[in-house]
FIVO-924729 format. One record per residue: residue in one letter; x, y negated, z negated of N, C-alpha, C, CB in turn. Coordinates in steps of 0.001 Angstrom, whole numbers, padded with zeros to 6 digits, always signed. Glycine has a CB too. Example, Ala and Ser with C-alpha at 12.3 -4.5 7.8 and 13.67 -1.06 7.14 Angstrom:
# FIVO-924729
A+013190+005690-007800+012300+004500-007800+013200+003300-007800+011308+004473-009046/S+012850+002250-007080+013670+001060-007140+012900-000030-007870+014084+000598-005725/
This chain:
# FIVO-924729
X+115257-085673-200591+116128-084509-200368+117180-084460-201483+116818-084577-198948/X+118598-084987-201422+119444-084831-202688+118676-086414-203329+121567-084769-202349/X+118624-085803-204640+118429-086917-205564+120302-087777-205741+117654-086056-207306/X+119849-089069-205791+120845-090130-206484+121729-089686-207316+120239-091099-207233/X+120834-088832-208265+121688-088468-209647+122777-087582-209224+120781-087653-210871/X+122157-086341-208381+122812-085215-207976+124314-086235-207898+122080-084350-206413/X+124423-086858-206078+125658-087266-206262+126750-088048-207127+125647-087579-205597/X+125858-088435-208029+126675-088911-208713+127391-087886-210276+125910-090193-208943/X+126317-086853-210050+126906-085859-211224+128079-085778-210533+126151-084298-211614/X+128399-085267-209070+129120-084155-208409+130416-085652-208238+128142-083141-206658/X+130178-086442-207996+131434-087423-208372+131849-087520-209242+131447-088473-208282/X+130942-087398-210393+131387-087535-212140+132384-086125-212288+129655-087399-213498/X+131601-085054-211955+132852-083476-211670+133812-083665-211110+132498-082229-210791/X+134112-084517-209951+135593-084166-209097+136735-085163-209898+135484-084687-207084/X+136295-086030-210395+137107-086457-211795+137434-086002-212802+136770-087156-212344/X+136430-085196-213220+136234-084550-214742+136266-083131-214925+134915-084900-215334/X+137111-082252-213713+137214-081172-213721+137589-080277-214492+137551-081087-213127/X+136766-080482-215494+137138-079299-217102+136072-078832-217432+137714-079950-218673/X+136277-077452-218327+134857-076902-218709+134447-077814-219696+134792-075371-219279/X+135676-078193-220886+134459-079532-221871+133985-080198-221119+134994-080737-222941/X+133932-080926-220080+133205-081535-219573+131571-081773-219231+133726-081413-218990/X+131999-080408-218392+130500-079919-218239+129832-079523-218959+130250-079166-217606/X+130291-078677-220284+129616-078217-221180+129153-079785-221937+130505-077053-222021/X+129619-080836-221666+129421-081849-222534+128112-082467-221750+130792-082843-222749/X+127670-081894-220132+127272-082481-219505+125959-081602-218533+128410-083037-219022/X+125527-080370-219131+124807-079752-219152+123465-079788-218343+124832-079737-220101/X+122979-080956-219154+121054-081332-218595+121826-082410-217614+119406-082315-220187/X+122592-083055-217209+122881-083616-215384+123042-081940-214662+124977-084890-215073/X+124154-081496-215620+124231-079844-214092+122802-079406-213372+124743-077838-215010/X+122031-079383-214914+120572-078631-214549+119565-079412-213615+119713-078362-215952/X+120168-080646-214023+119148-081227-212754+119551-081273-211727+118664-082440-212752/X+120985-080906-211487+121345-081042-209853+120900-080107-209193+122734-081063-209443/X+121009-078684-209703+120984-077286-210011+119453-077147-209236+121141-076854-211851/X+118659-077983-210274+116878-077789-209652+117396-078622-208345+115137-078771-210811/X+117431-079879-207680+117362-080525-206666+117991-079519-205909+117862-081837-206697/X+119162-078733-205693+119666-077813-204675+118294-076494-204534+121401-077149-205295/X+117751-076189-205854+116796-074833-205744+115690-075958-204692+115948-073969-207751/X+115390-076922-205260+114336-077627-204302+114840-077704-202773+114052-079205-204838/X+116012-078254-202457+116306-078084-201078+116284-077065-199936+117190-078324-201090/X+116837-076325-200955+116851-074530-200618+115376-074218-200131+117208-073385-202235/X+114146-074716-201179+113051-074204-200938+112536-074875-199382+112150-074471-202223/X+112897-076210-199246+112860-076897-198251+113160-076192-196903+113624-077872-198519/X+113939-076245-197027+114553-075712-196039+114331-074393-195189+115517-075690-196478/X+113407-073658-196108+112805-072017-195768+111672-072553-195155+112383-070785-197178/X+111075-073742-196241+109334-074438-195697+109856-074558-194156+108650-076496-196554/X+110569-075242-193410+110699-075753-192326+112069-074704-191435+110959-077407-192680/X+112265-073330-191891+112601-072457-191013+112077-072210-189511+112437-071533-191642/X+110716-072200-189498+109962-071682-188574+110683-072580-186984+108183-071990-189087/X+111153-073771-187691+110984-074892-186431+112508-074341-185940+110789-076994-186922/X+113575-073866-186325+114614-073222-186400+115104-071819-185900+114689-073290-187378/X+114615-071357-186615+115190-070071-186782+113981-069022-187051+116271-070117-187988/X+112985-068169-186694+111874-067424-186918+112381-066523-188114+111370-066648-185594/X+113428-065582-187651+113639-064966-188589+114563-065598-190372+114246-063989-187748/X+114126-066417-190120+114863-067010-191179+113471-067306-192111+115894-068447-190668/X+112505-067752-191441+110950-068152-191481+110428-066907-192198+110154-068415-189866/X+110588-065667-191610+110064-064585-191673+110661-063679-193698+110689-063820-189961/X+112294-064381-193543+112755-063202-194300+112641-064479-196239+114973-062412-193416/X+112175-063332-196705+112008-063536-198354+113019-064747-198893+112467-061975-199236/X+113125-065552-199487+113921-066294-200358+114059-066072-202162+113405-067603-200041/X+115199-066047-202409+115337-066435-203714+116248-067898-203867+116002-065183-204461/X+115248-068638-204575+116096-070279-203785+117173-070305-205170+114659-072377-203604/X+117214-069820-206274+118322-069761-207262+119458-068936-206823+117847-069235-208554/X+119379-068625-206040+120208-068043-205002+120828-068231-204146+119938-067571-204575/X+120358-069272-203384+120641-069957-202437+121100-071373-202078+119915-069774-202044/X+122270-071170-203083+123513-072238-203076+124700-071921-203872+123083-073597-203612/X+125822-072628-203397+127027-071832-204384+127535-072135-205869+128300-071967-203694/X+127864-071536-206436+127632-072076-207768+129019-072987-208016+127380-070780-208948/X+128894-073904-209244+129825-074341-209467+131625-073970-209948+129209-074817-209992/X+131245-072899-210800+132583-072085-210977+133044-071028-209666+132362-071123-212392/X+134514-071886-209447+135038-071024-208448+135276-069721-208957+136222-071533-207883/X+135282-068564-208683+135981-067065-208394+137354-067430-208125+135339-066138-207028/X+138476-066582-208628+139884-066852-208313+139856-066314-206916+141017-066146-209328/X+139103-065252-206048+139390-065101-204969+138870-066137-204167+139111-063993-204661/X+138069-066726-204622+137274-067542-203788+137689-069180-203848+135772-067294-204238/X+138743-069310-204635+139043-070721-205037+139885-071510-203969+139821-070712-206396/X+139635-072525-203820+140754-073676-202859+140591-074560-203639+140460-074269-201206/X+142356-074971-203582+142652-075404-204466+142773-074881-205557+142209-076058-204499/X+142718-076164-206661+143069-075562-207951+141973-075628-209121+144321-076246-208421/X+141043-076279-208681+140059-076768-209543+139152-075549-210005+139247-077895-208826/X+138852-076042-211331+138105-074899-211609+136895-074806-211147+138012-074696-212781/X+136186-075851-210880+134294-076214-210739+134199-076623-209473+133506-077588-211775/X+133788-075954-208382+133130-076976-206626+132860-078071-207425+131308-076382-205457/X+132923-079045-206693+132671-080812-206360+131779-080777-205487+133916-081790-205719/X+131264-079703-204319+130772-079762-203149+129835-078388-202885+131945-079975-202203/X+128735-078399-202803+127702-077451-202946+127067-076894-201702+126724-078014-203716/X+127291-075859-201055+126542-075311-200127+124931-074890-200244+127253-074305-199868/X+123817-075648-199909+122951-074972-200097+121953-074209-198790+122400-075769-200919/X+121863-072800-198593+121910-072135-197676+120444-071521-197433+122962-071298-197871/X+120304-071498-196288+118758-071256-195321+119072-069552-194651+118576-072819-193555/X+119278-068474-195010+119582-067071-194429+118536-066059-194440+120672-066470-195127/X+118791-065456-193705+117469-064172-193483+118437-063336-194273+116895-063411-191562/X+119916-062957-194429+120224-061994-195761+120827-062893-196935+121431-060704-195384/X+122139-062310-197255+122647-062568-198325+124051-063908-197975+123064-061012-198937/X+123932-065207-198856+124963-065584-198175+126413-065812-198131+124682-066224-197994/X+126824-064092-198836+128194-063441-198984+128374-062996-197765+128374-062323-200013/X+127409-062600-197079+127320-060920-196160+127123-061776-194575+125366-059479-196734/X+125741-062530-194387+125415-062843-193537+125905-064355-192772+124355-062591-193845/X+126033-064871-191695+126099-065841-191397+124897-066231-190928+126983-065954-190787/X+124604-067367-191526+123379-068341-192084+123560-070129-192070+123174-067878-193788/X+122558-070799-192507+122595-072424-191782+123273-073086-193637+120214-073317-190995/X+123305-073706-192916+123580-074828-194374+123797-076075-194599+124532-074642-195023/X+123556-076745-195408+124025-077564-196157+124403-078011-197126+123820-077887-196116/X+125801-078639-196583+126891-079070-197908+126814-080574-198006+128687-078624-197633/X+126589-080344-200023+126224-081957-200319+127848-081829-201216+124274-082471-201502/X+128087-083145-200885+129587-083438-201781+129740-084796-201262+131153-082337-201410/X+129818-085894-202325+129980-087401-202010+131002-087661-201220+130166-088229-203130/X+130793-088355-199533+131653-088934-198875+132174-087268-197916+132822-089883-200030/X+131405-086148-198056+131704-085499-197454+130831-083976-197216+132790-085607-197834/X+129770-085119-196366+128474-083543-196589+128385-083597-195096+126422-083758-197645/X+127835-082256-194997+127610-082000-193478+126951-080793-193571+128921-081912-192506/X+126274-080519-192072+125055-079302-192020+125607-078495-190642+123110-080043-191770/X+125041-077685-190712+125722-076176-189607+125022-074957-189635+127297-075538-190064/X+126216-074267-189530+125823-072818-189765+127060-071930-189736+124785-072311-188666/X+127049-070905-190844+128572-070410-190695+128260-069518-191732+129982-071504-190932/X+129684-068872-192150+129823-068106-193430+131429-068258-193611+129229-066405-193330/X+130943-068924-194474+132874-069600-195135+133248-068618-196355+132910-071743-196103/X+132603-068134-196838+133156-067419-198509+132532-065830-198125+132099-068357-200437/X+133279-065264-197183+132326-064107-196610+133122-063195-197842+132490-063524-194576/X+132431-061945-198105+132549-060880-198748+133796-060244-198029+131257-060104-198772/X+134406-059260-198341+135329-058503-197825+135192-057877-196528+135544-057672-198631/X+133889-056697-197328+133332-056300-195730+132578-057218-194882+132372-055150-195754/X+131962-058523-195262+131775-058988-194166+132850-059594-193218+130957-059715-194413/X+133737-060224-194476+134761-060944-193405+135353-059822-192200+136229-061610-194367/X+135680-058758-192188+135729-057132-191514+134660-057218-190178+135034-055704-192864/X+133737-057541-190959+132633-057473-189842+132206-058872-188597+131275-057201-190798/X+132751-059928-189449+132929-061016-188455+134059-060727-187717+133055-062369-189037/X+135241-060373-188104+136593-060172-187022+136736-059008-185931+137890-059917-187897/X+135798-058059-186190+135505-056979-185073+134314-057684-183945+134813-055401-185918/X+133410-058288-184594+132874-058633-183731+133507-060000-182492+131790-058795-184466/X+134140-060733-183558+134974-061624-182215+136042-060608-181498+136039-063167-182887/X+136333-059950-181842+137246-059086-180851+136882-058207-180244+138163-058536-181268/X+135243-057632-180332+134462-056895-179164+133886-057776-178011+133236-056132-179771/X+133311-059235-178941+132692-059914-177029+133248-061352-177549+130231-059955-176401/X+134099-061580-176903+135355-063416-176971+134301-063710-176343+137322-063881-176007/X+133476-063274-175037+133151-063846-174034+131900-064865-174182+132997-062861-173161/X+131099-064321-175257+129792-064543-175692+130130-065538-176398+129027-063508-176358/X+131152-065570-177139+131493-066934-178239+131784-067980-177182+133039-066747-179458/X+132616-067604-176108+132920-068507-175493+132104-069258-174747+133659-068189-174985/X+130887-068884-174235+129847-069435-173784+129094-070098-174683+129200-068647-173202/X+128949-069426-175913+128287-070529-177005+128918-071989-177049+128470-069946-178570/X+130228-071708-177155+131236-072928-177350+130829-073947-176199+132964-072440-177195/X+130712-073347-175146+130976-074417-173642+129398-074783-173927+131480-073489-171593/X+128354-074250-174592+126673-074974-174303+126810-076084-174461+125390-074653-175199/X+126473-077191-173757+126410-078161-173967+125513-078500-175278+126160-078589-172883/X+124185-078524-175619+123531-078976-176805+124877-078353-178097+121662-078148-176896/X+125686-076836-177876+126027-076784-179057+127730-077755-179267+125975-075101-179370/X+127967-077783-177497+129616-079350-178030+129113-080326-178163+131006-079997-176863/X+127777-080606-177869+126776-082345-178405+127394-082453-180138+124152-082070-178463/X+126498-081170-180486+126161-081304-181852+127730-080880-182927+124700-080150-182087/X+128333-080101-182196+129260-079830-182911+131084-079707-182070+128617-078529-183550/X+131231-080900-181818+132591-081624-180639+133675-080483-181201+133325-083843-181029/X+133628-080252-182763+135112-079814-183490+135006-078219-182935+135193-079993-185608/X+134128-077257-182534+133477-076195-182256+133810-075450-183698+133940-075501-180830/X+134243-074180-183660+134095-073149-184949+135541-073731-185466+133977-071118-184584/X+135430-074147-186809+135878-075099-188009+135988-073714-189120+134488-076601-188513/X+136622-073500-190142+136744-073054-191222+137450-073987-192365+137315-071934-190968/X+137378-073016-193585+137923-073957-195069+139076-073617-195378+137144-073777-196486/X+139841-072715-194915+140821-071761-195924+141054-070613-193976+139494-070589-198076/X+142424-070910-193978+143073-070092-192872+144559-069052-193271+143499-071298-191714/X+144415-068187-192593+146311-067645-192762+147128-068022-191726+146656-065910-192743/X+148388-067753-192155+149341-068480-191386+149426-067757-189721+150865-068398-192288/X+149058-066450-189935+148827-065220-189016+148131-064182-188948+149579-064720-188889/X+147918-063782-187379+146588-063033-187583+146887-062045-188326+145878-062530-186402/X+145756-061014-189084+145846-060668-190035+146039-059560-189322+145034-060925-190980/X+146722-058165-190457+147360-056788-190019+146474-056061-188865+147460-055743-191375/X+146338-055779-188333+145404-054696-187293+145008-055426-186168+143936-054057-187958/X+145395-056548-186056+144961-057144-184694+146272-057907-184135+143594-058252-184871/X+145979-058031-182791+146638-058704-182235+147218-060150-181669+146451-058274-181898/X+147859-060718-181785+148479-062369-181639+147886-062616-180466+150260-062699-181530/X+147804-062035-179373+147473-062061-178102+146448-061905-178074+147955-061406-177350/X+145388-061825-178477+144135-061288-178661+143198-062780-178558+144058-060352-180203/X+142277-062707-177420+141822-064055-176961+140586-064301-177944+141395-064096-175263/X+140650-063742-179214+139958-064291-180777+141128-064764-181241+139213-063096-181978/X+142602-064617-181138+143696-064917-182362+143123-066273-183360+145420-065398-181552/X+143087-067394-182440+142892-068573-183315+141375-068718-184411+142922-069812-182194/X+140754-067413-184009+139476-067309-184993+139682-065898-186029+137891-067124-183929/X+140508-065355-185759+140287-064173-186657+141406-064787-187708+140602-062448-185907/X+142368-065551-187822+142920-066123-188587+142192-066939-189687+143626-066683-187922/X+140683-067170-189414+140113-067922-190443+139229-066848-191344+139227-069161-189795/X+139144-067526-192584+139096-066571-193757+137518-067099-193670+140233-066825-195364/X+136571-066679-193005+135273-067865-193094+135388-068509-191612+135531-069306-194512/X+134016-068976-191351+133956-069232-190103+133005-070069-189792+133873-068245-189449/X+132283-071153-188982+131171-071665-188515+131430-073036-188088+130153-071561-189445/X+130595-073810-188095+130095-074715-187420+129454-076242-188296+129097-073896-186671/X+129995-077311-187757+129896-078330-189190+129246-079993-188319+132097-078604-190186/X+128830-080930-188751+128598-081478-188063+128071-082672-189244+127896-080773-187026/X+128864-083444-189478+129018-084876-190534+127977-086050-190909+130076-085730-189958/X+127903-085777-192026+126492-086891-192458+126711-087622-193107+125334-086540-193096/X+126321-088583-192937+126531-089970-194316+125558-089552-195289+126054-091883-193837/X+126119-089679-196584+125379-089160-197806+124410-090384-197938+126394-088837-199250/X+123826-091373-197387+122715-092076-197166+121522-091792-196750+122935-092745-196593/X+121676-090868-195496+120415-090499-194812+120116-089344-195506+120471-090284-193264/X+120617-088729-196557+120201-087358-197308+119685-087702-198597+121425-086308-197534/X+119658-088820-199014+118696-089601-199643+117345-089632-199553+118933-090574-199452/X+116901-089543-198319+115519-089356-197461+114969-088230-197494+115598-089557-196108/X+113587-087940-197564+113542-086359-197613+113028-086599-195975+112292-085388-199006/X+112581-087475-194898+112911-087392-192980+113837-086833-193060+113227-088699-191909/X+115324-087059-193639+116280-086166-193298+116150-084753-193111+117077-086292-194060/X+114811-083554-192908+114718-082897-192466+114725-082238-191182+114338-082952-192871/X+114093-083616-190803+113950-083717-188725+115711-083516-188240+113188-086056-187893/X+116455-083841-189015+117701-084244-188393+118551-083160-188617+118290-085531-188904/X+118168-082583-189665+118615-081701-190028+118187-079847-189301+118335-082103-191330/X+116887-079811-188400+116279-078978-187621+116862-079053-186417+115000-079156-187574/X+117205-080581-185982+118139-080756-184646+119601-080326-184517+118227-082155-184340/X+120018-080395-185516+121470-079674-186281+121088-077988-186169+121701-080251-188364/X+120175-077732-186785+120476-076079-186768+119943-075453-185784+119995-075300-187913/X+119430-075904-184951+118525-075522-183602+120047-074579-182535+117692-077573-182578/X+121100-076007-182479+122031-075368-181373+123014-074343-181722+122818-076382-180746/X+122827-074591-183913+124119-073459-184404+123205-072528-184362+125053-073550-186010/X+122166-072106-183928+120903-070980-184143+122061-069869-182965+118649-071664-183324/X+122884-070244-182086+123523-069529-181500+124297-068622-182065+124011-070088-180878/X+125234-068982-182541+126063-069093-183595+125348-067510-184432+125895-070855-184461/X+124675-067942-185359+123816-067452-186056+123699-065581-185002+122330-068761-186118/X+123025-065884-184353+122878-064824-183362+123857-063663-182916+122660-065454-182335/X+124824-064626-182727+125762-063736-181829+126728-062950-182974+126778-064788-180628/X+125999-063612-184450+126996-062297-185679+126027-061982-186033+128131-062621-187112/X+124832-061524-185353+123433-060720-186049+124160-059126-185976+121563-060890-184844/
């Protein structure tokens, strides 16, 4: 699944966070680059056991992970280059849609399902929908298989201090429409992703965020 090298490029980056760097360091990017397009492809191979429509809908696997240069809108922190790579399993786009994933980053990878770097109008479109049915999220939350798999429940990267203009404080979404990005995370030792078995474990992971997934179709 992640090659050796991968993590150790992406450790060699969170030290070496400059463009000479990378430009100095090129054919490691490209090979990490292929191992994420390979995962990506993986990961569509073994949709079916998951998610049907995920099975069903087209891939572009160069596509389907985030790139290393942050966007100034899109940046946390200050760094110029991710250290930490989402590579994503979606039936659309994964600006727009909320979709499964996995994030490889040394000493801090984990698999889910969410949409953390949503587009404008999507982020729009995730916050109307928690404020038309709380109720439905809230039952996702209480499933047992999905507090097994995921104790922390809906997690984000990047929050505001308050809910944002047009909605309400009182509003039994407040503590979710405050997040800029949204989903579901669930912690791996960068050992067992070494393995390409780490697939099985990784199908048991996206099986219960398949909820998740659903309820922002």
């Amino acid at each position: 699944m992640v090659e050796p090298e991968t993590f150790k490029f992406l450790a060699d980056l969170s030290k070496n966070n400059k463009k000479v760097w990378l430009d100095a360091h090129r054919e490691e990017r490209d090979d990490a680059m292929r191992n994420f397009t390979g995962i990506a492809m993986t990961l569509h191979d073994y949709a079916d056991r998951f998610d049907p429509f995920v099975a069903e809908a087209g891939i572009k696997p160069k596509q389907s992970y985030t790139k290393f240069f942050q966007e100034p809108r899109d940046r946390i922190g200050r760094e110029l280059y991710r250290t930490g790579i989402d590579v994503f399993a979606n039936a659309g786009l994964p600006v727009e849609d909320v979709g499964y994933y996995l994030h490889i980053e040394p000493g801090n990878c984990h698999a889910g399902a969410g949409l953390f770097q949503p587009s404008k109008s999507a982020l729009a479109r995730l916050r109307t929908r928690l404020v038309d049915d709380p109720q439905n999220l809230k039952a996702i939350l209480a499933d047992p298989d999905f507090k097994k798999t995921f104790p922390d429940g809906i997690v984000t990267r990047k929050a505001l201090g308050v809910v944002p203009e047009g909605f309400s404080a009182s509003d039994p979404a407040a503590p979710f429409l405050k997040m800029v990005g949204l989903g579901c995370s669930k912690q791996l030792p960068d050992e067992i992703l070494l393995n390409d078995d780490v697939i099985d474990q990784l199908i048991e992971i996206f099986r219960p965020a398949s909820q998740l997934v659903r309820y922002f179709d």
